[in-house]
C-alpha positions as a Markdown table, in Angstrom:
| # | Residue | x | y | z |
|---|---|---|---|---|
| 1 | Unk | 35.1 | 196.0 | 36.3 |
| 2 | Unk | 34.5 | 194.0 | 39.6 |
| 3 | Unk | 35.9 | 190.5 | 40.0 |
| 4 | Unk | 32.4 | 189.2 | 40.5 |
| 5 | Unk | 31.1 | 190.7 | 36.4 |
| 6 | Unk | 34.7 | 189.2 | 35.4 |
| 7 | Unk | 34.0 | 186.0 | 36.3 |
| 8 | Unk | 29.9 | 185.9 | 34.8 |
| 9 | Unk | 31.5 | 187.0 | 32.2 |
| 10 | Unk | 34.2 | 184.4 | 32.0 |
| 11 | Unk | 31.2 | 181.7 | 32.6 |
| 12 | Unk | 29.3 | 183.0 | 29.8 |
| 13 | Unk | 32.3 | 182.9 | 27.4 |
| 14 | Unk | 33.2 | 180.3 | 25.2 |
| 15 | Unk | 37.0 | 180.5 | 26.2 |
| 16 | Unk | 39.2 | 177.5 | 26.9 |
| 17 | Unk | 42.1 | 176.2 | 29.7 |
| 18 | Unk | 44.0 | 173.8 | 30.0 |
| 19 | Unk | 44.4 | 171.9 | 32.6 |
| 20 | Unk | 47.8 | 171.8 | 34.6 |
| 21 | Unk | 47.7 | 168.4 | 35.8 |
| 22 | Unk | 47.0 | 166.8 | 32.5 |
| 23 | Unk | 47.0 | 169.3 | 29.8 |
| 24 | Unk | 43.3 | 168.8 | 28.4 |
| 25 | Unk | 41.7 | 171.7 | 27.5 |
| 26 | Unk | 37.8 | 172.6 | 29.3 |
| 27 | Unk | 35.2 | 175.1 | 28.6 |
| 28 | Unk | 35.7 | 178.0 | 31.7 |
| 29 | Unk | 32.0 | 177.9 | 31.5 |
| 30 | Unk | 32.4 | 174.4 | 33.2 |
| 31 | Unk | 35.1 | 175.2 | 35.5 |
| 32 | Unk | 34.0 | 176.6 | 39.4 |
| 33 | Unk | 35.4 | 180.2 | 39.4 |
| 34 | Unk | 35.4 | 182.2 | 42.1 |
| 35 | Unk | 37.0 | 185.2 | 43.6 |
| 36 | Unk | 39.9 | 183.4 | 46.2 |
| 37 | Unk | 39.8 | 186.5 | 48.6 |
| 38 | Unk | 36.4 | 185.5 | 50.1 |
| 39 | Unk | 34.5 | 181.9 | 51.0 |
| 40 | Unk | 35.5 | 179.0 | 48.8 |
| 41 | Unk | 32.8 | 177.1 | 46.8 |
| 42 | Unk | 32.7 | 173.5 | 48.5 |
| 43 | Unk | 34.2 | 171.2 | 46.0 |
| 44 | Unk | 37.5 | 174.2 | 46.0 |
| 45 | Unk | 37.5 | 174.0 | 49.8 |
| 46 | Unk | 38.0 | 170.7 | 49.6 |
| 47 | Unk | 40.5 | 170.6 | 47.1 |
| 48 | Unk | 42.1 | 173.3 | 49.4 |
| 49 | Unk | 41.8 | 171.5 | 52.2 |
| 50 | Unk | 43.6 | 168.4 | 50.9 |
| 51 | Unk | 46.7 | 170.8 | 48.9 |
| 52 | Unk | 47.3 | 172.1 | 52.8 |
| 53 | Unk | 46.9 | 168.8 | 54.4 |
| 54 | Unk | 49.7 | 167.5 | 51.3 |
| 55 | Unk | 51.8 | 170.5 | 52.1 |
| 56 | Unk | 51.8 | 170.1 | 56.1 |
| 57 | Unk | 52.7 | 166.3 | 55.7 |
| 58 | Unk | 55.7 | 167.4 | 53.1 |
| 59 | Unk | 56.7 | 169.9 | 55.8 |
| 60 | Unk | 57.0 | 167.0 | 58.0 |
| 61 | Unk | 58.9 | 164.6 | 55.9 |
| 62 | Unk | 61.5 | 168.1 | 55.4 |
| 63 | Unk | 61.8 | 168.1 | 59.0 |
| 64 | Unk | 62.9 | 164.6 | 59.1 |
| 65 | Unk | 65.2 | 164.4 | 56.3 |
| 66 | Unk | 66.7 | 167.7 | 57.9 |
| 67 | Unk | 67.5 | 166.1 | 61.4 |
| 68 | Unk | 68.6 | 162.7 | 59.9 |
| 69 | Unk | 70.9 | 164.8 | 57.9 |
| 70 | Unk | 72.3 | 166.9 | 61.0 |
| 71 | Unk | 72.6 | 163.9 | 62.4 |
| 72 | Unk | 74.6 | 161.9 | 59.3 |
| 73 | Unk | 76.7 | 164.8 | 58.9 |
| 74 | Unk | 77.6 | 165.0 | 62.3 |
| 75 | Unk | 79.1 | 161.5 | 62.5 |
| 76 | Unk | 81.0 | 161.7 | 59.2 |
| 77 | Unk | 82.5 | 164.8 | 60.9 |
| 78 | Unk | 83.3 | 162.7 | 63.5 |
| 79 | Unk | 83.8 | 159.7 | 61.7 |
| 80 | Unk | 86.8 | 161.9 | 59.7 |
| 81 | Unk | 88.2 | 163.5 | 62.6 |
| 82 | Unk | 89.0 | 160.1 | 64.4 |
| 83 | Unk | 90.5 | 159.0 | 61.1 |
| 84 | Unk | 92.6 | 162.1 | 60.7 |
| 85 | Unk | 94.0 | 161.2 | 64.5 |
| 86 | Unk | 94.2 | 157.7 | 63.5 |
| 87 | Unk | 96.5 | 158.7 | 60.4 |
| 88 | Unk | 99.0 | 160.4 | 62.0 |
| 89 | Unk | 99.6 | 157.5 | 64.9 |
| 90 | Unk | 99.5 | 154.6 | 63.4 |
| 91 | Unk | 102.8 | 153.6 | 62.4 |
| 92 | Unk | 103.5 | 153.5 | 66.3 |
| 93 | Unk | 100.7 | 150.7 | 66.6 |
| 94 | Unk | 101.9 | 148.0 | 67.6 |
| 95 | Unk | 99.9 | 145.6 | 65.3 |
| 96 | Unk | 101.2 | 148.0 | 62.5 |
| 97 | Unk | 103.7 | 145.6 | 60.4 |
| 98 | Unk | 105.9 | 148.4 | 59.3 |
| 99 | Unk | 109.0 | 149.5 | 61.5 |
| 100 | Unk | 108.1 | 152.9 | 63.0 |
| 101 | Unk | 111.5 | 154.1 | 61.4 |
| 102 | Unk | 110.6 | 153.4 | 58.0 |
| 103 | Unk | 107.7 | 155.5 | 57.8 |
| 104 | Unk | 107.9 | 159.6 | 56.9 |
| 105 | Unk | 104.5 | 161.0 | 57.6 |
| 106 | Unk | 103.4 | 163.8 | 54.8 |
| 107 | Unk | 99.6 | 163.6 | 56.2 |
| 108 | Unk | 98.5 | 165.6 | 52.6 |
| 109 | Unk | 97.7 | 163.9 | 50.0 |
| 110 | Unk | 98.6 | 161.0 | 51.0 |
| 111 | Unk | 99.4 | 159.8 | 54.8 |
| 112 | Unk | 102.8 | 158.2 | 54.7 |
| 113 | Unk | 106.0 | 157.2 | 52.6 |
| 114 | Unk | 107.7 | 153.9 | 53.5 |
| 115 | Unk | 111.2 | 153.6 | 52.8 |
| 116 | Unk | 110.8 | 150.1 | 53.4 |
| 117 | Unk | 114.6 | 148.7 | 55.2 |
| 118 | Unk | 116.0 | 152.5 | 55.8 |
| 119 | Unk | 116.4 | 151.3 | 59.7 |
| 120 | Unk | 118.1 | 148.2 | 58.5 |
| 121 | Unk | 120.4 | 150.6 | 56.5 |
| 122 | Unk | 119.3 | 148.9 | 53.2 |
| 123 | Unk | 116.1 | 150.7 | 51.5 |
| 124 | Unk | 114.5 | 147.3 | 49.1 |
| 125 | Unk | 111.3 | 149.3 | 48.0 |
| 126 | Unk | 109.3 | 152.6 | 48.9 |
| 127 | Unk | 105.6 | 152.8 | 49.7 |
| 128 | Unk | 103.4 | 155.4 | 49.1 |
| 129 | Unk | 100.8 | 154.6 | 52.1 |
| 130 | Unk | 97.2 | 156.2 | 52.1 |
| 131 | Unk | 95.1 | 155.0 | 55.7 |
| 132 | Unk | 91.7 | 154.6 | 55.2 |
| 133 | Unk | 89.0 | 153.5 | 58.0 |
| 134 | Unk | 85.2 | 151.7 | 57.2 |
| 135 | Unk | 84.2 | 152.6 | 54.1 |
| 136 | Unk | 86.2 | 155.5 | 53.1 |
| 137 | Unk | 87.2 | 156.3 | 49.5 |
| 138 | Unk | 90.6 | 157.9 | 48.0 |
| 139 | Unk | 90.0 | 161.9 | 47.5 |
| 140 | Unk | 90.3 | 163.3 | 44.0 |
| 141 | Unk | 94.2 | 163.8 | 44.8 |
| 142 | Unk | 94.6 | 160.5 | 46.6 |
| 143 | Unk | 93.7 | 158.9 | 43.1 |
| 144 | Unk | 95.8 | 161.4 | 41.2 |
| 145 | Unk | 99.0 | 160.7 | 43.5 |
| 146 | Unk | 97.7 | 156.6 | 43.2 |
| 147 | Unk | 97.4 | 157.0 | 39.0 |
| 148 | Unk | 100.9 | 158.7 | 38.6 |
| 149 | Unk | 102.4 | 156.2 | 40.5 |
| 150 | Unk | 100.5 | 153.1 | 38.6 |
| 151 | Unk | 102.1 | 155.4 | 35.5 |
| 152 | Unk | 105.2 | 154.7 | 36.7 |
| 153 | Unk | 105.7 | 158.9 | 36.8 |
| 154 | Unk | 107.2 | 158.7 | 39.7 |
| 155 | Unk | 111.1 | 160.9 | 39.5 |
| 156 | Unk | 114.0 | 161.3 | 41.9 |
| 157 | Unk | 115.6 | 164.7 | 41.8 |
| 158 | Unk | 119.0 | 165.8 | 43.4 |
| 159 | Unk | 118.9 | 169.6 | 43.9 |
């Protein structure tokens, strides 16, 4: 059977579809078939046309969103690799209030511990100290090192 008798015979039929876009059945008989491998009909041009056009402008709007998020990612990168220099000098800055020699750097997963007085020989408190630049938010284990210590599970062991 060739495409072209399918289709007269699909008009002369008295079989249904339903519609993708809103789910309402229609008689084939009404729809415009045609075989897609040769000239479109007019009004299924157009529709063509307009599906392509849609398609070329999404294309576009991909594009975009791709270079603004090269672009985003880039400076967090950056953004995160200043703040991991920044982490490791700042106790020696001088606008930093805490005495260089009370702070222990551990860098992961937190930044620093402050045995606040060690240099004065006479240790009144320690700090767990977590640098953070802009806008930047605790990591997962950050908040899990920040929860134990609000738990009060913190421990001293002698080995």
């Amino acid at each position: 059977m060739s495409v072209k008798s399918l289709i007269q015979e699909l008009k002369a039929s008295n079989l249904c579809a339903e519609c993708t876009h809103c789910g309402e059945e229609f008689k084939l008989s009404k729809a415009i078939l045609f075989d897609g491998r040769g000239v479109f009909p007019a009004p299924a041009q157009k529709k063509r046309d307009e599906l392509v056009e849609e398609l070329k402008l999404r294309l576009q709007e991909l594009k975009k969103r791709r270079i603004s998020a090269q672009a985003g990612a880039e400076k967090k990168a950056m953004e995160v690799g200043i703040g991991k220099i920044l982490e490791k000098v700042i106790p020696a800055y001088r606008d930093f209030k805490v005495p260089i020699s009370d702070c222990r750097p551990l860098f992961e997963p937190i930044d620093l511990i402050v045995f606040n007085g060690v240099s004065k020989s006479n240790v009144d408190s320690i700090t767990f100290m977590e640098i953070k630049t802009g806008k930047a938010q605790l990591a997962r284990h950050e908040r899990m090192v920040r929860d134990a210590i609000g738990d009060r599970k913190v421990a001293f062991k002698e080995v």
